[in-house]
mmCIF entry with sequence, helices, sheets and N, C-alpha, C, O atoms, coordinates in Angstrom:
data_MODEL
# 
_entry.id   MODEL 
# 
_entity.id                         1 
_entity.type                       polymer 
_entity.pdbx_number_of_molecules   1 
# 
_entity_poly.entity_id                      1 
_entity_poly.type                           'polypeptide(L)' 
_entity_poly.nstd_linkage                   no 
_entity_poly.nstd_monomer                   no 
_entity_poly.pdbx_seq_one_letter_code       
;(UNK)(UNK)(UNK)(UNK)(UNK)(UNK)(UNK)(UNK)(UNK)(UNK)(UNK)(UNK)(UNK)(UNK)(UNK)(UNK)
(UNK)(UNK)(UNK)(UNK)(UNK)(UNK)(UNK)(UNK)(UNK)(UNK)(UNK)(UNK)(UNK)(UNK)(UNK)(UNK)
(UNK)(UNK)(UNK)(UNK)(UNK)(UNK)(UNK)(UNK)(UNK)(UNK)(UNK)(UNK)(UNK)(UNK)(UNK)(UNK)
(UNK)(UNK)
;
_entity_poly.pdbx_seq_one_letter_code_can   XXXXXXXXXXXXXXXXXXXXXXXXXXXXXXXXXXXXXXXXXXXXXXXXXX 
_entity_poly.pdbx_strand_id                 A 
# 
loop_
_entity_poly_seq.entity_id 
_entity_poly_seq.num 
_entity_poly_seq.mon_id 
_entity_poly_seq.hetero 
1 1  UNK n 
1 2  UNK n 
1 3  UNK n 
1 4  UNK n 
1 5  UNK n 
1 6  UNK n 
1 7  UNK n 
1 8  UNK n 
1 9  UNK n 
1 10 UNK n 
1 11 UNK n 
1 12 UNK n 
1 13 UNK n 
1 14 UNK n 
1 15 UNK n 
1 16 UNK n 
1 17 UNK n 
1 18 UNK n 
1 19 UNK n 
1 20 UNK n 
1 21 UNK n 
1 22 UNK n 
1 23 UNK n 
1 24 UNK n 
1 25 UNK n 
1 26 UNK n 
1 27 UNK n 
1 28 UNK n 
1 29 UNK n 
1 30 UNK n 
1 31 UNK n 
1 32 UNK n 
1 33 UNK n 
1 34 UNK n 
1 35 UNK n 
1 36 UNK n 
1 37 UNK n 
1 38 UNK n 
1 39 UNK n 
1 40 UNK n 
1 41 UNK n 
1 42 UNK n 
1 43 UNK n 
1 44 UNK n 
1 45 UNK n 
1 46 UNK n 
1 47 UNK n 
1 48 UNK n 
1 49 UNK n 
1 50 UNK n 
# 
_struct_asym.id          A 
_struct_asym.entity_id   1 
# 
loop_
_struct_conf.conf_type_id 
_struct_conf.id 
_struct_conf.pdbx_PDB_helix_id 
_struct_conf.beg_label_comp_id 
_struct_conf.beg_label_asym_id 
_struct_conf.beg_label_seq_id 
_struct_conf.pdbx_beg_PDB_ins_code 
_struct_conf.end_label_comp_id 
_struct_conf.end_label_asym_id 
_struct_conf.end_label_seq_id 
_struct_conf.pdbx_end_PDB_ins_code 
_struct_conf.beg_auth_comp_id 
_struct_conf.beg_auth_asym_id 
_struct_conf.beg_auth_seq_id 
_struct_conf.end_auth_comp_id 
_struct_conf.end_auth_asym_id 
_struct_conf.end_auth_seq_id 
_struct_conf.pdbx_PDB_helix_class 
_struct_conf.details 
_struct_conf.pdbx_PDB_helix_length 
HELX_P HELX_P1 AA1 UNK A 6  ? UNK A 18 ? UNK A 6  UNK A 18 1 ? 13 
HELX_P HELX_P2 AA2 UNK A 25 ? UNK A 35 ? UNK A 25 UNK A 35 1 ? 11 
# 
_struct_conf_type.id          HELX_P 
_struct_conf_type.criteria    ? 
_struct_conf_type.reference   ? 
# 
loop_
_atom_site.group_PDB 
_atom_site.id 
_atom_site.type_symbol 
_atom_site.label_atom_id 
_atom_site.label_alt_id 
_atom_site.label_comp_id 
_atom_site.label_asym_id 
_atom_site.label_entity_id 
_atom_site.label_seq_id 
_atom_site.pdbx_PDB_ins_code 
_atom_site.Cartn_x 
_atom_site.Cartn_y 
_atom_site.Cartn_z 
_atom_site.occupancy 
_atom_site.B_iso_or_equiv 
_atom_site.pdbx_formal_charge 
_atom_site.auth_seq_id 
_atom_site.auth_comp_id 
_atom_site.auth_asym_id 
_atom_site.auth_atom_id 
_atom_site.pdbx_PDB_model_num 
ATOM 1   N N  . UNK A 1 1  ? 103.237 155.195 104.836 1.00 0.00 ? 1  UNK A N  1 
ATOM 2   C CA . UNK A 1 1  ? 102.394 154.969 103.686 1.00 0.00 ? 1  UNK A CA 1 
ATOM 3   C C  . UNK A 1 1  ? 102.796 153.716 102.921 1.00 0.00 ? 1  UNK A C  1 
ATOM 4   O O  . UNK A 1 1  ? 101.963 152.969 102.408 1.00 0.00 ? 1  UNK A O  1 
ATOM 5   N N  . UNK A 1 2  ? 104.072 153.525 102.869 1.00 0.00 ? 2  UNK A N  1 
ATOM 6   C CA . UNK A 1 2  ? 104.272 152.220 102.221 1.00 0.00 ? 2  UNK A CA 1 
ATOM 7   C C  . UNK A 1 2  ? 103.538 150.983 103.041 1.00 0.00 ? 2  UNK A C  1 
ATOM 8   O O  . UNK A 1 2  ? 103.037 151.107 104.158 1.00 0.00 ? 2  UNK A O  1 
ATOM 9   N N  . UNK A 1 3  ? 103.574 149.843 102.309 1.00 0.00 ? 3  UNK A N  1 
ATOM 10  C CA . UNK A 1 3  ? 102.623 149.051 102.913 1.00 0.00 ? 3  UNK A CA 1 
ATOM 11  C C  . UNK A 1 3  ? 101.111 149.436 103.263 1.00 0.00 ? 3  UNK A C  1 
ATOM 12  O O  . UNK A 1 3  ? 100.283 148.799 103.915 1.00 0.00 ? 3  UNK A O  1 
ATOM 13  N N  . UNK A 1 4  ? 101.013 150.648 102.642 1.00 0.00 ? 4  UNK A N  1 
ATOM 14  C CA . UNK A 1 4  ? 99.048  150.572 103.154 1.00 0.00 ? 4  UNK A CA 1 
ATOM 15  C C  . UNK A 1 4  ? 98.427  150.057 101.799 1.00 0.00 ? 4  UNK A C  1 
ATOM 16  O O  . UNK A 1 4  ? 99.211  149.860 100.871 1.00 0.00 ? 4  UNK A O  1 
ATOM 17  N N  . UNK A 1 5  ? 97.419  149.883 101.657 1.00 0.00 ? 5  UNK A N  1 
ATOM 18  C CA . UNK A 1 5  ? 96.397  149.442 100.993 1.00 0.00 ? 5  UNK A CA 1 
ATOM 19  C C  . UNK A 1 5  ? 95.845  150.736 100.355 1.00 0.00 ? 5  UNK A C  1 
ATOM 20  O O  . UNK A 1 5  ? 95.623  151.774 100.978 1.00 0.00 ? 5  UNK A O  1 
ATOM 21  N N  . UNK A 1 6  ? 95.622  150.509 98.818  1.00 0.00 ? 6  UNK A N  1 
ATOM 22  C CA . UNK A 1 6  ? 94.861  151.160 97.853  1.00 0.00 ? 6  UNK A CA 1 
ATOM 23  C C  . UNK A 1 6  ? 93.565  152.413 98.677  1.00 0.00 ? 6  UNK A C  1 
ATOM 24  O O  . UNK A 1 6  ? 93.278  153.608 98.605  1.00 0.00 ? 6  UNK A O  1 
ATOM 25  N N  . UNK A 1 7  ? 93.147  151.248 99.374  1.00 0.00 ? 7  UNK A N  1 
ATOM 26  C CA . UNK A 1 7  ? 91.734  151.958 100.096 1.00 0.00 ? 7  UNK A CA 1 
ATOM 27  C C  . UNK A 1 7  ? 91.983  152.722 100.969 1.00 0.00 ? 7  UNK A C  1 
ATOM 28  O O  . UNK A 1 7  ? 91.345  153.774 101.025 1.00 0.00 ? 7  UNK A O  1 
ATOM 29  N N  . UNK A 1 8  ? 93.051  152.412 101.982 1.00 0.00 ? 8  UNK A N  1 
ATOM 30  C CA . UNK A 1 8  ? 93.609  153.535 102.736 1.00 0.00 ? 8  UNK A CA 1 
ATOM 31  C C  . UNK A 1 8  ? 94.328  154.776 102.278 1.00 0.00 ? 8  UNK A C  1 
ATOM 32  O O  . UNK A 1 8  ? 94.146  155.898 102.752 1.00 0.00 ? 8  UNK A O  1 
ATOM 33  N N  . UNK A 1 9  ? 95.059  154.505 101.430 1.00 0.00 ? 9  UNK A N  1 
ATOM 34  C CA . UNK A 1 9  ? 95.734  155.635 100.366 1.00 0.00 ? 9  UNK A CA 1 
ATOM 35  C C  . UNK A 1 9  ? 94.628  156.767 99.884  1.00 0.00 ? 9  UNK A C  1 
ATOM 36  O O  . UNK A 1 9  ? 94.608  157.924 100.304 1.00 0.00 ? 9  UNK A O  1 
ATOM 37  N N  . UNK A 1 10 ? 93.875  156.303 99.089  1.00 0.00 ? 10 UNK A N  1 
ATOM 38  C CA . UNK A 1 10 ? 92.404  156.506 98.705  1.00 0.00 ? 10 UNK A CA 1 
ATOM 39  C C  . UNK A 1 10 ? 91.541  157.387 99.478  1.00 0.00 ? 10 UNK A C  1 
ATOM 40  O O  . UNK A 1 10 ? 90.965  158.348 98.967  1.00 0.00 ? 10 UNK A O  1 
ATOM 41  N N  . UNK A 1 11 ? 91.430  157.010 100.928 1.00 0.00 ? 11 UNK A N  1 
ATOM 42  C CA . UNK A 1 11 ? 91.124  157.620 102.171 1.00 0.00 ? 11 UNK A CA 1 
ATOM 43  C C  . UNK A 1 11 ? 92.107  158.452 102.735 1.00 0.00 ? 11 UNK A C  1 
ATOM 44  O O  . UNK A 1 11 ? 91.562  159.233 103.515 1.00 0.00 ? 11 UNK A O  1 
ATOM 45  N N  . UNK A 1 12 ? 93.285  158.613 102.675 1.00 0.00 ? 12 UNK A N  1 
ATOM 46  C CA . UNK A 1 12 ? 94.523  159.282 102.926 1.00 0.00 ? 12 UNK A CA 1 
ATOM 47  C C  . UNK A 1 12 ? 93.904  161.025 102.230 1.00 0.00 ? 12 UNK A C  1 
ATOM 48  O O  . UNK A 1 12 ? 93.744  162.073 102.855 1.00 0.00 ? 12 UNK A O  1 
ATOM 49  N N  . UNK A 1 13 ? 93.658  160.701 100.595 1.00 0.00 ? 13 UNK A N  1 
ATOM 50  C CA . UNK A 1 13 ? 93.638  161.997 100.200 1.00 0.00 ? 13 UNK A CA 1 
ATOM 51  C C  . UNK A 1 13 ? 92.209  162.469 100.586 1.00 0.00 ? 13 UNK A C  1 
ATOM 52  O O  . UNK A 1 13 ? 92.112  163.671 100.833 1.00 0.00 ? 13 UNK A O  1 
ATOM 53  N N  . UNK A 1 14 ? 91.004  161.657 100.684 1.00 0.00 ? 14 UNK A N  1 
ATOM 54  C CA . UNK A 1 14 ? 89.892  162.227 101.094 1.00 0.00 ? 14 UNK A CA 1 
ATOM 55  C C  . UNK A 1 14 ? 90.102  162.829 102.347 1.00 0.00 ? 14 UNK A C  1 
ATOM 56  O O  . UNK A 1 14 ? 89.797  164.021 102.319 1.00 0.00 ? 14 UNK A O  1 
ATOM 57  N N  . UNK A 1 15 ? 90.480  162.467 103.349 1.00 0.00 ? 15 UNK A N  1 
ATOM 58  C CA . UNK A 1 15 ? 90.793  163.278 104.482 1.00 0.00 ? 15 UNK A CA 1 
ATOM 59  C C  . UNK A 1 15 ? 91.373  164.888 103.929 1.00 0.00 ? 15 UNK A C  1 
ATOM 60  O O  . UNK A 1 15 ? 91.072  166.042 104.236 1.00 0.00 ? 15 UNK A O  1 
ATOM 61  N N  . UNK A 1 16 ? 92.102  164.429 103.210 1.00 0.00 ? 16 UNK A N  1 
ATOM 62  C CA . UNK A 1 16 ? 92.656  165.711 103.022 1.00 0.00 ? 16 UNK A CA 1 
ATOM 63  C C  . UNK A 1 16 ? 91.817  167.240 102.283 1.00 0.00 ? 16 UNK A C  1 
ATOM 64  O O  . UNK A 1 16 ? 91.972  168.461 102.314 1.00 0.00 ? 16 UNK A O  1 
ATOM 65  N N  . UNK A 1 17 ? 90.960  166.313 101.705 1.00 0.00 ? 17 UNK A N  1 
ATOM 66  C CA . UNK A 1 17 ? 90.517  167.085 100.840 1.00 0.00 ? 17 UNK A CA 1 
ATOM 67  C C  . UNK A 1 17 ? 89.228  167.876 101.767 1.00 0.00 ? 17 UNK A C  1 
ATOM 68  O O  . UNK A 1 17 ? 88.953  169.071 101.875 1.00 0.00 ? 17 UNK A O  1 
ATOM 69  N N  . UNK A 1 18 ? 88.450  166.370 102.498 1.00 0.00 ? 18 UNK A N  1 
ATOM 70  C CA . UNK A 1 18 ? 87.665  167.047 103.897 1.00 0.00 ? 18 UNK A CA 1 
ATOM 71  C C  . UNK A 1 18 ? 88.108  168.184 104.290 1.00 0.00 ? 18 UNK A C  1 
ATOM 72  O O  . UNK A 1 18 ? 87.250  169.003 104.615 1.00 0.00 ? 18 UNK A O  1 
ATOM 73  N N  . UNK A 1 19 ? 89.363  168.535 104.372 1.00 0.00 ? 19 UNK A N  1 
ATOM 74  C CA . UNK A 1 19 ? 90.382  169.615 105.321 1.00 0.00 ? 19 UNK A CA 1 
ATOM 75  C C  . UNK A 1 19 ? 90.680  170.436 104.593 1.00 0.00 ? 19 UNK A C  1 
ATOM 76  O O  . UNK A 1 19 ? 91.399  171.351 104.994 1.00 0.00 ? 19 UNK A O  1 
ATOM 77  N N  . UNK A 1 20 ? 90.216  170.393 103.233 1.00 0.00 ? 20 UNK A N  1 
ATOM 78  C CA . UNK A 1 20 ? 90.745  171.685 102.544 1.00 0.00 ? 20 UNK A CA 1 
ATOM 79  C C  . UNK A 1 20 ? 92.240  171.611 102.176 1.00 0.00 ? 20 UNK A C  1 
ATOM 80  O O  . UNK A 1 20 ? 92.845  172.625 101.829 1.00 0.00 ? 20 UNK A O  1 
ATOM 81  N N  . UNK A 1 21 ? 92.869  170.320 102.260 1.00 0.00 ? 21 UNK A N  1 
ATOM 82  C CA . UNK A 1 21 ? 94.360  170.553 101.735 1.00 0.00 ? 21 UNK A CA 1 
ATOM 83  C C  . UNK A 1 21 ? 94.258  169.878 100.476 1.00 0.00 ? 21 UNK A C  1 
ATOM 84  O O  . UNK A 1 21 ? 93.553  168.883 100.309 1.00 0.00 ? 21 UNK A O  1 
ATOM 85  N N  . UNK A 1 22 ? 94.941  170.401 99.614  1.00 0.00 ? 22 UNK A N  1 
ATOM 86  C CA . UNK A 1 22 ? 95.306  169.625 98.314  1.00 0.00 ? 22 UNK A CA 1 
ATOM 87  C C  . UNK A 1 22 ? 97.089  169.084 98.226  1.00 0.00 ? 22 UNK A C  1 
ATOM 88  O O  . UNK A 1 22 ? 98.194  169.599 98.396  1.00 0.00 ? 22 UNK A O  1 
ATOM 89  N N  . UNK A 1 23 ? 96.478  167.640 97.824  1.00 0.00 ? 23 UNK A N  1 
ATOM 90  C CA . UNK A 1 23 ? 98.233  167.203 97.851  1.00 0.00 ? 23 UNK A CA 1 
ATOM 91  C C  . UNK A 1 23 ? 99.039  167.964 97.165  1.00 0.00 ? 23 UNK A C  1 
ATOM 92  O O  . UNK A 1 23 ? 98.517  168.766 96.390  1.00 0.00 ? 23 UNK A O  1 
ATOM 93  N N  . UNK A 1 24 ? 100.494 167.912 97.269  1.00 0.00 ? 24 UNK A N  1 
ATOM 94  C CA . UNK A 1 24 ? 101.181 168.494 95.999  1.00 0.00 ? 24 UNK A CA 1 
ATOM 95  C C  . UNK A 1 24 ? 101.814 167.265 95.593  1.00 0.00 ? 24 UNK A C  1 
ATOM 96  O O  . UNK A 1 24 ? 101.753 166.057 95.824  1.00 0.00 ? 24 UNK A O  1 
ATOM 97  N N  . UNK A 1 25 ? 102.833 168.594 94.463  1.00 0.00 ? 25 UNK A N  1 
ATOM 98  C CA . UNK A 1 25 ? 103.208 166.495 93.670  1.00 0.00 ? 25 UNK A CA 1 
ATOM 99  C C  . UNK A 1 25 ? 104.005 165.741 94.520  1.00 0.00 ? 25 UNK A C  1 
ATOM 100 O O  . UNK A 1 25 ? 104.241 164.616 94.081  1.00 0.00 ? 25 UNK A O  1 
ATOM 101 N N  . UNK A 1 26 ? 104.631 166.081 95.903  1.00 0.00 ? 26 UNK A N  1 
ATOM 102 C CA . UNK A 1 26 ? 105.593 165.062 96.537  1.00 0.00 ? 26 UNK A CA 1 
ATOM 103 C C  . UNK A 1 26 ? 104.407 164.324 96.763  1.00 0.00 ? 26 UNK A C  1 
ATOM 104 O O  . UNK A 1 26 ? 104.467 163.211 96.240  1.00 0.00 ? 26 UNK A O  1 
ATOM 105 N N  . UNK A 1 27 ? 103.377 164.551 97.344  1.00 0.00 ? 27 UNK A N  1 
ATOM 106 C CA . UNK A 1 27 ? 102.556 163.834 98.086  1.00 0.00 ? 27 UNK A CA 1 
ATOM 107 C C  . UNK A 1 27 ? 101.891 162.703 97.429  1.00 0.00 ? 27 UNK A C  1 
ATOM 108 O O  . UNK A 1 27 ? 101.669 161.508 97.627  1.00 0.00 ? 27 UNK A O  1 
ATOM 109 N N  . UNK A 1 28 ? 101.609 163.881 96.307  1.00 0.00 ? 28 UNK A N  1 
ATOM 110 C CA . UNK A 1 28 ? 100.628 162.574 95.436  1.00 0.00 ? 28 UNK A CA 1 
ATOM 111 C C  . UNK A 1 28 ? 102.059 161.731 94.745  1.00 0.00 ? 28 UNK A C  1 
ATOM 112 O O  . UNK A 1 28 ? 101.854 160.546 94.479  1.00 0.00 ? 28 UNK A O  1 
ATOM 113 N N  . UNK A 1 29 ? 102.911 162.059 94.566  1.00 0.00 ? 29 UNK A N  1 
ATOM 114 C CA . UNK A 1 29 ? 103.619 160.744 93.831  1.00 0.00 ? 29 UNK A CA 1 
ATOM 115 C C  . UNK A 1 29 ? 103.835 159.973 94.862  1.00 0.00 ? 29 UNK A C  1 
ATOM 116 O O  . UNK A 1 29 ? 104.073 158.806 94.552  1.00 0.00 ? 29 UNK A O  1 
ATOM 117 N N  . UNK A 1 30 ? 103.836 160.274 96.289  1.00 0.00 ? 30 UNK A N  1 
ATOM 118 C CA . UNK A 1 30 ? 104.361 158.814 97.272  1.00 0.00 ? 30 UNK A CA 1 
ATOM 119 C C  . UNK A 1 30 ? 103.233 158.311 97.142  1.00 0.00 ? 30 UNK A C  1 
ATOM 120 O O  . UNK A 1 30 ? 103.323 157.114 96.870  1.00 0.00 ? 30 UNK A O  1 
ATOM 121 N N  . UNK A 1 31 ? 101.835 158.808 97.236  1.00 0.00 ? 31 UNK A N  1 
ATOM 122 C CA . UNK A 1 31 ? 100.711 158.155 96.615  1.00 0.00 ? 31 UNK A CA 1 
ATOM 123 C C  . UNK A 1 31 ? 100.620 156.855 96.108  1.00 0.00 ? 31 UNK A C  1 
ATOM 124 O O  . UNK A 1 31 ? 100.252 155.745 96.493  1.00 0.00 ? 31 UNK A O  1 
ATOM 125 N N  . UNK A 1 32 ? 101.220 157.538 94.816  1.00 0.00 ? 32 UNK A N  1 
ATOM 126 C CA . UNK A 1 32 ? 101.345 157.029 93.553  1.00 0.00 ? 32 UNK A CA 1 
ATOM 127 C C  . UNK A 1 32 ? 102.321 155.292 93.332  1.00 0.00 ? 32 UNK A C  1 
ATOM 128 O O  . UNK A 1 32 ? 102.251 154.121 92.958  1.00 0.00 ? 32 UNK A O  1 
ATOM 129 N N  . UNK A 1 33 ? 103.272 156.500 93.991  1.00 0.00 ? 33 UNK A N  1 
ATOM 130 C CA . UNK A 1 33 ? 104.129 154.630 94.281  1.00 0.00 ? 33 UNK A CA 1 
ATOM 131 C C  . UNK A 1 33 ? 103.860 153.490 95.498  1.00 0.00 ? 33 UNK A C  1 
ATOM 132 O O  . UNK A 1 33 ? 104.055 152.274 95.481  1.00 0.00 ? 33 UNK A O  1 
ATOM 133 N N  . UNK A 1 34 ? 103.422 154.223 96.383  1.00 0.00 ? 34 UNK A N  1 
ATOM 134 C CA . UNK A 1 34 ? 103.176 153.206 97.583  1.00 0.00 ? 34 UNK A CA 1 
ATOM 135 C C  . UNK A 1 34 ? 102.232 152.399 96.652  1.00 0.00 ? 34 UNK A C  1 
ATOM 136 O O  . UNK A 1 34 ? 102.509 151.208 96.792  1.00 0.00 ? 34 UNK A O  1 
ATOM 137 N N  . UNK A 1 35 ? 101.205 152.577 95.739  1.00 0.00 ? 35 UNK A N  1 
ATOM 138 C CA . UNK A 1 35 ? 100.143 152.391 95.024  1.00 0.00 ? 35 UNK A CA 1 
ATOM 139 C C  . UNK A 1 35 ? 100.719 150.859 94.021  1.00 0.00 ? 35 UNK A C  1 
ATOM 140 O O  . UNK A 1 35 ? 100.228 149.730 94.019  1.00 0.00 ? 35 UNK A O  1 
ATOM 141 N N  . UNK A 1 36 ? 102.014 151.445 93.184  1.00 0.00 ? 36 UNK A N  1 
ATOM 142 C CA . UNK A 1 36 ? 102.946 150.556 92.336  1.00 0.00 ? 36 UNK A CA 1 
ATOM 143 C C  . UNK A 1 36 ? 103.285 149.976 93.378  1.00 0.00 ? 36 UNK A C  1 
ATOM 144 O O  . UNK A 1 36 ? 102.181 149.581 93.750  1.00 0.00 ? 36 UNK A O  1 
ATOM 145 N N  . UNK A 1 37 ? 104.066 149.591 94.208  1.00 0.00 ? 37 UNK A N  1 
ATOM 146 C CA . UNK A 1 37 ? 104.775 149.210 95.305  1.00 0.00 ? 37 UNK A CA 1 
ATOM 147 C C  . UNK A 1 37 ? 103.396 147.835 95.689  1.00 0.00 ? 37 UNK A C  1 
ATOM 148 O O  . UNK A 1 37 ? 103.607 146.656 95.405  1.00 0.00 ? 37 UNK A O  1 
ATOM 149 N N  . UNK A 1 38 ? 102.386 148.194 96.190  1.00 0.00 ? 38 UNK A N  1 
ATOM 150 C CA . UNK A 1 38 ? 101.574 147.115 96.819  1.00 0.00 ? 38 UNK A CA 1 
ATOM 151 C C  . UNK A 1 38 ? 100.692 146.540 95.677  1.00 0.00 ? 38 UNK A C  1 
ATOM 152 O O  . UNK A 1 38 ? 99.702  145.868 95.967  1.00 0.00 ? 38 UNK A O  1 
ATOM 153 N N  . UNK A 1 39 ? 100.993 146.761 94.523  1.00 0.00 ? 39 UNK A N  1 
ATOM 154 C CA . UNK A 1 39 ? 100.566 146.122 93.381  1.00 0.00 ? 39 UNK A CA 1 
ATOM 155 C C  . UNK A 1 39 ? 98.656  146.745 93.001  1.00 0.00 ? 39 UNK A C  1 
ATOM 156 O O  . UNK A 1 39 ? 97.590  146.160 92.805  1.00 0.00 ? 39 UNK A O  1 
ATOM 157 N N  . UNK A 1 40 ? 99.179  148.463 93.069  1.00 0.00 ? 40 UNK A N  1 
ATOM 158 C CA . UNK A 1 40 ? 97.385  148.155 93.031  1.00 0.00 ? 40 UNK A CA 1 
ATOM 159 C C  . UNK A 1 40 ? 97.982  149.678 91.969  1.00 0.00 ? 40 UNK A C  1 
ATOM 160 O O  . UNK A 1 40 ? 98.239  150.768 92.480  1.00 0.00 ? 40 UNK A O  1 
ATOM 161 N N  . UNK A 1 41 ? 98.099  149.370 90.415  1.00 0.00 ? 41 UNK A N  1 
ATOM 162 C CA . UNK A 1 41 ? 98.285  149.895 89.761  1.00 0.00 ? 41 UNK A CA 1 
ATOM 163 C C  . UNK A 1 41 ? 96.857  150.185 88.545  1.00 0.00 ? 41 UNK A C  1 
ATOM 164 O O  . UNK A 1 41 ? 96.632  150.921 87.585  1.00 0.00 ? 41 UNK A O  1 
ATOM 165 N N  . UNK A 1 42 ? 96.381  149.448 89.068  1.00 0.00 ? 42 UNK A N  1 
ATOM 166 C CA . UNK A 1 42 ? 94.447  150.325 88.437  1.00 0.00 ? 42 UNK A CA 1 
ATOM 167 C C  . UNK A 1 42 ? 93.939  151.068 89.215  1.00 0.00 ? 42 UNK A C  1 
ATOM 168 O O  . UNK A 1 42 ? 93.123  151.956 88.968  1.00 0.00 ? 42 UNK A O  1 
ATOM 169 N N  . UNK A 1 43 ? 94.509  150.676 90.507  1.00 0.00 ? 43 UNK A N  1 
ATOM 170 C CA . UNK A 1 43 ? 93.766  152.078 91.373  1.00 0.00 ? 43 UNK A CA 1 
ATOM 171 C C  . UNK A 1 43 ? 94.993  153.067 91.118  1.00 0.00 ? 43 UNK A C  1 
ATOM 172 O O  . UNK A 1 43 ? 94.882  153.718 92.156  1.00 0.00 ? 43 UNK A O  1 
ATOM 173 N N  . UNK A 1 44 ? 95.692  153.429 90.698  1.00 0.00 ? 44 UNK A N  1 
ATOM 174 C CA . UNK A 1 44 ? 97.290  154.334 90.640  1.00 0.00 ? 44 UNK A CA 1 
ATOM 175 C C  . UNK A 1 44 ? 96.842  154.676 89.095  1.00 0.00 ? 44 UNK A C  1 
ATOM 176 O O  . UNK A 1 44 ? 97.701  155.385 88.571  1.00 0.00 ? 44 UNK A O  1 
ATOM 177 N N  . UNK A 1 45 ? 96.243  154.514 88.616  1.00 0.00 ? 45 UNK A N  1 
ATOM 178 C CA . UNK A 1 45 ? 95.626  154.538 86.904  1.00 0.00 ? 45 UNK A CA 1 
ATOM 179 C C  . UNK A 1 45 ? 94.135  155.261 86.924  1.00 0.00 ? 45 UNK A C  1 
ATOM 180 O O  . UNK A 1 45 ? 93.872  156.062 86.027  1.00 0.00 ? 45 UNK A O  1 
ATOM 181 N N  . UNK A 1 46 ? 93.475  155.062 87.625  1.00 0.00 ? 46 UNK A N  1 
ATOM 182 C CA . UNK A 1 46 ? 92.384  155.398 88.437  1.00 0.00 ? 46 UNK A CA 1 
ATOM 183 C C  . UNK A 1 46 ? 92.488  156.794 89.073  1.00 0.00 ? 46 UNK A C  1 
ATOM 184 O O  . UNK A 1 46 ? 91.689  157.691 88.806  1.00 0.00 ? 46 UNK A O  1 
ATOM 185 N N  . UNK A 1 47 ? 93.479  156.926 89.898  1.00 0.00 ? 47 UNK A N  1 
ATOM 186 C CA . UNK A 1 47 ? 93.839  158.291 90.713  1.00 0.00 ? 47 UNK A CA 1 
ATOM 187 C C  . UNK A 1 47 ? 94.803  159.068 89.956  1.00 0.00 ? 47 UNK A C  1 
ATOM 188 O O  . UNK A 1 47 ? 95.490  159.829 90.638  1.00 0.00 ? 47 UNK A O  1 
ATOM 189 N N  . UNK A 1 48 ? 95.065  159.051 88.403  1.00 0.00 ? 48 UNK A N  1 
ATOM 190 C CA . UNK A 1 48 ? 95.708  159.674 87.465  1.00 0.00 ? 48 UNK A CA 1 
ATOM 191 C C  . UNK A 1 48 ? 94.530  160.292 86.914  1.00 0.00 ? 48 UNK A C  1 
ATOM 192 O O  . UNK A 1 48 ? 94.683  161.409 86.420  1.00 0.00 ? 48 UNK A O  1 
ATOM 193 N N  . UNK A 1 49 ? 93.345  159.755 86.905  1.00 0.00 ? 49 UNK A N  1 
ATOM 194 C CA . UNK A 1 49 ? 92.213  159.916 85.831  1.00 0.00 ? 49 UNK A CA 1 
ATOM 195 C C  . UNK A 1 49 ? 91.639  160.691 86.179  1.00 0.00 ? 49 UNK A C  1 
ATOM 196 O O  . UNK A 1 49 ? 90.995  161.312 85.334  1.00 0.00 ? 49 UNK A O  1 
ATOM 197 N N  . UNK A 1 50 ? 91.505  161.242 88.092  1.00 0.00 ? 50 UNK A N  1 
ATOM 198 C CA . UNK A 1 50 ? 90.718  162.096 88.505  1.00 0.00 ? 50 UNK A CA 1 
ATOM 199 C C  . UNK A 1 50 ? 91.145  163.553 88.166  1.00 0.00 ? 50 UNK A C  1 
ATOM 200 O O  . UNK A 1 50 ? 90.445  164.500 88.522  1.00 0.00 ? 50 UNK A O  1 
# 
C-alpha cells in the first residue's frame, strides 16, 4: 500500500466494501498514512469526512 496513489487506496476500500468487509482501524489508518506519506492529505481529510 505504500506508494499507491490516493485513487487506488480509494478503490482499495471500495472493493472492500463491494465484499461486504468493513476496514477496521489498523486498516483504515495504513489507509490513512500511505495517504500522508504520498502527499494526498485532502483526499486523507476527505476519507475522515465519510
Amino acid at each position: 500500500m505504500i506508494g499507491a496513489s490516493a485513487a487506488e487506496l480509494l478503490d482499495l476500500l471500495a472493493q472492500m466494501e463491494h465484499f461486504n468487509v468493513s476496514p477496521n482501524t489498523a486498516s483504515f489508518n495504513l489507509v490513512l498514512k500511505a495517504m500522508h506519506q504520498a502527499g494526498e492529505t485532502l483526499a486523507a481529510e476527505k476519507l475522515l469526512e465519510r
